[in-house]
C-alpha positions as CSV (number, residue, x, y, z in Angstrom):
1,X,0.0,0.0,0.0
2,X,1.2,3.3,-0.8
3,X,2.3,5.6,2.1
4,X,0.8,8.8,2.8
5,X,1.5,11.8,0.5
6,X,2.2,9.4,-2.2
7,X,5.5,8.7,-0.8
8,X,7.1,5.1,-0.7
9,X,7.6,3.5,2.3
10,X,10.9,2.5,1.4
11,X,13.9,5.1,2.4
12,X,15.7,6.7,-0.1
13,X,19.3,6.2,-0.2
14,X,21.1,8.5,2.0
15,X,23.4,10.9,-0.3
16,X,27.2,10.2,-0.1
17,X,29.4,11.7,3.0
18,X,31.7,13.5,0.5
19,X,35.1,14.0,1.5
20,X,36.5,17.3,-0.8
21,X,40.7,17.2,-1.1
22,X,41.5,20.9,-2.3
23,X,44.6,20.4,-4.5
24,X,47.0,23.7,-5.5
25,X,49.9,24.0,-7.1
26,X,53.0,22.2,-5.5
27,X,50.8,20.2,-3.2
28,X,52.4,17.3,-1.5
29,X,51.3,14.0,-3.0
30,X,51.7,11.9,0.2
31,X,49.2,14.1,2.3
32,X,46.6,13.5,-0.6
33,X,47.1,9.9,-1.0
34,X,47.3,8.9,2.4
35,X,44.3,10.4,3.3
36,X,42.7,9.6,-0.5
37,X,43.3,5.6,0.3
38,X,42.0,5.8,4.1
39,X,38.5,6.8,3.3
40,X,38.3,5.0,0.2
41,X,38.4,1.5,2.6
42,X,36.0,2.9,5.3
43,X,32.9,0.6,5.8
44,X,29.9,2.6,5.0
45,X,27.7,0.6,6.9
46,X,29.1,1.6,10.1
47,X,28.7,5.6,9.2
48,X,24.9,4.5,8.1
49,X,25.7,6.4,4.7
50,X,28.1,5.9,2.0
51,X,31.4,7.9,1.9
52,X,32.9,9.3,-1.0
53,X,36.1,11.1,-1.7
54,X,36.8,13.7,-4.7
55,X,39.4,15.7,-5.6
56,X,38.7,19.7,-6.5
57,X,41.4,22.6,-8.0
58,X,41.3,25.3,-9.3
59,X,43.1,24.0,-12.6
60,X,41.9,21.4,-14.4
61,X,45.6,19.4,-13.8
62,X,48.2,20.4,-11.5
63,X,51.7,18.9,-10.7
64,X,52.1,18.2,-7.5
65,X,56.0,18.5,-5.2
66,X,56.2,14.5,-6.5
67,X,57.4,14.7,-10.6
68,X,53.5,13.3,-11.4
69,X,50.3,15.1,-12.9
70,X,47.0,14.7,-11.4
71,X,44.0,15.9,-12.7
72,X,41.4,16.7,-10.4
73,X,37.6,15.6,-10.3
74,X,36.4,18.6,-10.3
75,X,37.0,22.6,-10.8
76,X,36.3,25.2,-8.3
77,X,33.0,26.0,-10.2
78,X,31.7,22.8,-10.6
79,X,32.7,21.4,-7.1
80,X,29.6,19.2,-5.6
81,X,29.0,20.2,-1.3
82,X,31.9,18.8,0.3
83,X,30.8,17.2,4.2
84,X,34.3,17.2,4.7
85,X,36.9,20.3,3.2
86,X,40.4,18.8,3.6
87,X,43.8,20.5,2.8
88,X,47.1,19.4,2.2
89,X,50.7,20.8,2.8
90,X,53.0,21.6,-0.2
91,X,56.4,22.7,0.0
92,X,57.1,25.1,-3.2
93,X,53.7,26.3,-3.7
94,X,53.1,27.0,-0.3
95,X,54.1,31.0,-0.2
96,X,51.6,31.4,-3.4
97,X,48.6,29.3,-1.4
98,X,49.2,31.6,1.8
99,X,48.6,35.0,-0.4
100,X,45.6,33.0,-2.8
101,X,42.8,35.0,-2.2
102,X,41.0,32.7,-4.8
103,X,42.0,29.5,-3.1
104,X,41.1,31.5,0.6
105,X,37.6,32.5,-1.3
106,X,36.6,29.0,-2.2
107,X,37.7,27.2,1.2
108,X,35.8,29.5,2.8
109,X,32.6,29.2,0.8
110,X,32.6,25.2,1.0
111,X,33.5,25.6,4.8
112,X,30.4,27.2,5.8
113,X,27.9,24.2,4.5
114,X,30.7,22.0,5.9
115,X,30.9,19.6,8.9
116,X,33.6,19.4,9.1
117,X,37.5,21.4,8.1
118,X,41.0,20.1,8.1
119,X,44.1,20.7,7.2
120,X,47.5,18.2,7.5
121,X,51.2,19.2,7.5
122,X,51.6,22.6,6.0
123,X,48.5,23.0,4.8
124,X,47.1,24.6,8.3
125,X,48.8,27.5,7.1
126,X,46.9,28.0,4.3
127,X,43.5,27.1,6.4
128,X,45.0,29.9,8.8
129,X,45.5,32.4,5.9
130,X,41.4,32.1,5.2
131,X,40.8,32.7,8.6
132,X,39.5,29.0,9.1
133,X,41.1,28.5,12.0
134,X,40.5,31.4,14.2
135,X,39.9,30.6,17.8
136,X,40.7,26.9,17.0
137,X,43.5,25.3,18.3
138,X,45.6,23.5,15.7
139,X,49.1,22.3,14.4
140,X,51.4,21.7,11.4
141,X,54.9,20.7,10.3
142,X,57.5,21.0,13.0
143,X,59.3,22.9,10.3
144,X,56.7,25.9,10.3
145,X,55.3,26.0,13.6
146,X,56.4,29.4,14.6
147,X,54.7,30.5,11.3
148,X,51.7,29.2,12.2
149,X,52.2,31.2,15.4
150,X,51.6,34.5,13.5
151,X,48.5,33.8,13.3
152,X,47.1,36.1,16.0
153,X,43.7,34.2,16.3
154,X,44.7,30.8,15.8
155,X,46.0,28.6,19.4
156,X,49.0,26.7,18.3
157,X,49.2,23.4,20.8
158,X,52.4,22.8,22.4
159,X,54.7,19.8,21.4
160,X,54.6,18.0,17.5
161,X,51.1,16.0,17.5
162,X,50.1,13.7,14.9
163,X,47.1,15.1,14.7
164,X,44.2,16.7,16.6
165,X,41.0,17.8,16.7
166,X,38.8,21.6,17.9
167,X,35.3,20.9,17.6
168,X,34.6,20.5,13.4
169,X,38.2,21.2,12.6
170,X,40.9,18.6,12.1
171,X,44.8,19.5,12.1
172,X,47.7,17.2,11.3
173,X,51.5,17.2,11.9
174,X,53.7,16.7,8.9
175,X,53.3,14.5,5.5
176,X,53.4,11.0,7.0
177,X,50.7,12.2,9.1
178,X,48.3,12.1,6.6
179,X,47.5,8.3,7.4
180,X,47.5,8.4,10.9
181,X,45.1,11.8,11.3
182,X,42.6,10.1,8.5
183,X,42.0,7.0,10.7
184,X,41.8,9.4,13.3
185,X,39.0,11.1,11.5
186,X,37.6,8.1,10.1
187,X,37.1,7.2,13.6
188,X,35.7,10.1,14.7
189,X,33.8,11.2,11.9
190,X,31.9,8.0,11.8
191,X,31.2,7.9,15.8
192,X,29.6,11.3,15.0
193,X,27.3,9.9,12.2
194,X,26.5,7.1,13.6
195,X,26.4,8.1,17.3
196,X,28.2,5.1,18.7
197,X,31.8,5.2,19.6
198,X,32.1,1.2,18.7
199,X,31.3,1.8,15.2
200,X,33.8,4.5,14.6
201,X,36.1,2.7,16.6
202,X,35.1,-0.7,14.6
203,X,35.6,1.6,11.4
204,X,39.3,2.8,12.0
205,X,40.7,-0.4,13.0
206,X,39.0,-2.2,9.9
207,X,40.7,0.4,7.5
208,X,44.1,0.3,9.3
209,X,43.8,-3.7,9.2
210,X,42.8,-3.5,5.0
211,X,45.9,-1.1,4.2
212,X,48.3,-2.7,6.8
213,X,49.4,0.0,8.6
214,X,51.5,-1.0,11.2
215,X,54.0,0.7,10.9
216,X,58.1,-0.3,11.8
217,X,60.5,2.4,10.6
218,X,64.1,1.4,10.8
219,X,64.8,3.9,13.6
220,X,62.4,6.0,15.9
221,X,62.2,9.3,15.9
222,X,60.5,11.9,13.4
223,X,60.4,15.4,15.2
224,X,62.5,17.0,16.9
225,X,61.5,16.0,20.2
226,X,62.9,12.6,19.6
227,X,66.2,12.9,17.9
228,X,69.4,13.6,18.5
229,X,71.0,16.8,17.7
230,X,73.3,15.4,14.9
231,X,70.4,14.0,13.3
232,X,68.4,16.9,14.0
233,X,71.1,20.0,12.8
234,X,71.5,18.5,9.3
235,X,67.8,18.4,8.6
236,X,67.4,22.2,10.2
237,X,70.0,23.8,9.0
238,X,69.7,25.2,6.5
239,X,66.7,23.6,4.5
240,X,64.1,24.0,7.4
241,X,65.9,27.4,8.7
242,X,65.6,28.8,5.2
243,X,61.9,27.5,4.5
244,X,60.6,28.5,7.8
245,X,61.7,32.3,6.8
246,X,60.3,32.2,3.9
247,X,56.9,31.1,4.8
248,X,57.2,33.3,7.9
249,X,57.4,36.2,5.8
250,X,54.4,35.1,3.6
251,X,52.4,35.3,6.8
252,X,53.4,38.3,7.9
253,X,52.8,40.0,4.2
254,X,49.3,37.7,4.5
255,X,48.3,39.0,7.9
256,X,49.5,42.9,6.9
257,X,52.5,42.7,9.9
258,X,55.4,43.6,7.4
């Protein structure tokens, strides 16, 4: 029998959770791929909704740090509603993607219909630079931390997480904590969706068990809290020193402080 106002008693198929990666020139390929393959294995039945990733730039094909092209699914004009805005660090395009007013314009405009923002490894600064994170607390790349401290409205946490979370907005540590901050959102994300904790919970661990992430580096350590000085100094000095100034000074020509 039909249901009431002609409508069928069967439930229509709830539209996608869509997961939007904002690309730009220079991006780094490892904070797009990392999170890229985490919520491509998430179980949708635990969210209680499909999820979906795409990719959106403002050029139709852009070259990432990596020596690869990658064309994007979509354009700034054509971009579907995102559920979740994500951007990635870069290393060479990052001083053009802090002064973007485009790029600022558009992450702005999908954040307010947005659950959810985040950023990983550099790319906080350019969420900072559109004012998304003011009166958030967040975090970057070691490398660029005091940049990110320019920010007058934006709470930098102490120490060199992984990855954290302010409310709707998600911040990572550098590069290789692309993986690591996905399952964390994955597990989040999906606890808020589905309002159980097990089921996010169930849903990180099954995407961390399907890509085998377990990971074993040859030697521990990976910010500068837990190396030594001779590994450190190398690494610093003066390829960090000399990239930190130069994307200081893009946020203080950004924020209008010199």
């Amino acid at each position: 029998m039909p249901a009431k106002n002609g409508k069928n008693k069967k439930s229509r198929k709830k539209a996608p959770f869509m997961v939007g990666i904002v690309l730009y020139p220079g991006f780094d390929l490892l904070d797009v791929a990392g999170t890229n393959e985490v919520f491509s294995f998430v179980d949708s039945s635990l969210a209680g909704r499909p999820i979906a990733v795409t990719t959106v730039a403002a050029e139709p094909e852009l070259t990432p740090l990596a020596p690869l092209t990658v064309k994007p699914c979509h354009t700034f004009g054509d971009c579907p509603k995102l559920d979740l805005v994500f951007v990635p660090g870069a290393a060479d395009g990052l001083t053009d993607a802090i002064g973007d007013a485009t790029l600022h314009a558009f992450l702005r405009r999908k954040a307010r219909d947005a659950r959810y923002v985040a950023s990983v490894c550099t790319g906080g600064l350019v969420l900072a630079a559109a004012g998304l994170l003011d009166g958030y607390q967040a975090t970057c790349h070691w490398s660029v931390i005091d940049c990110l401290k320019l920010f007058p409205k934006v709470t930098v946490v102490n120490g060199y997480p992984r990855y954290l979370r302010d409310r709707n907005r998600f911040t990572g540590g550098g590069i290789s904590s692309s993986i690591d901050e996905a399952l964390f959102m994955v597990q989040q994300i999906v606890t808020d969706l589905s309002g159980d904790p097990a089921k996010g919970d169930a849903a990180s661990r099954r995407v961390q068990l399907a890509i085998q992430y377990n990971p074993k580096p040859p030697f521990a350590g990976g910010d500068p809290a837990s190396v030594d000085f001779s590994v450190f100094q190398p690494v610093e000095e003066p390829g960090m020193r000399e990239f930190r100034a130069a994307i200081c000074a893009a946020v203080r020509r950004q924020i209008g402080a010199g």
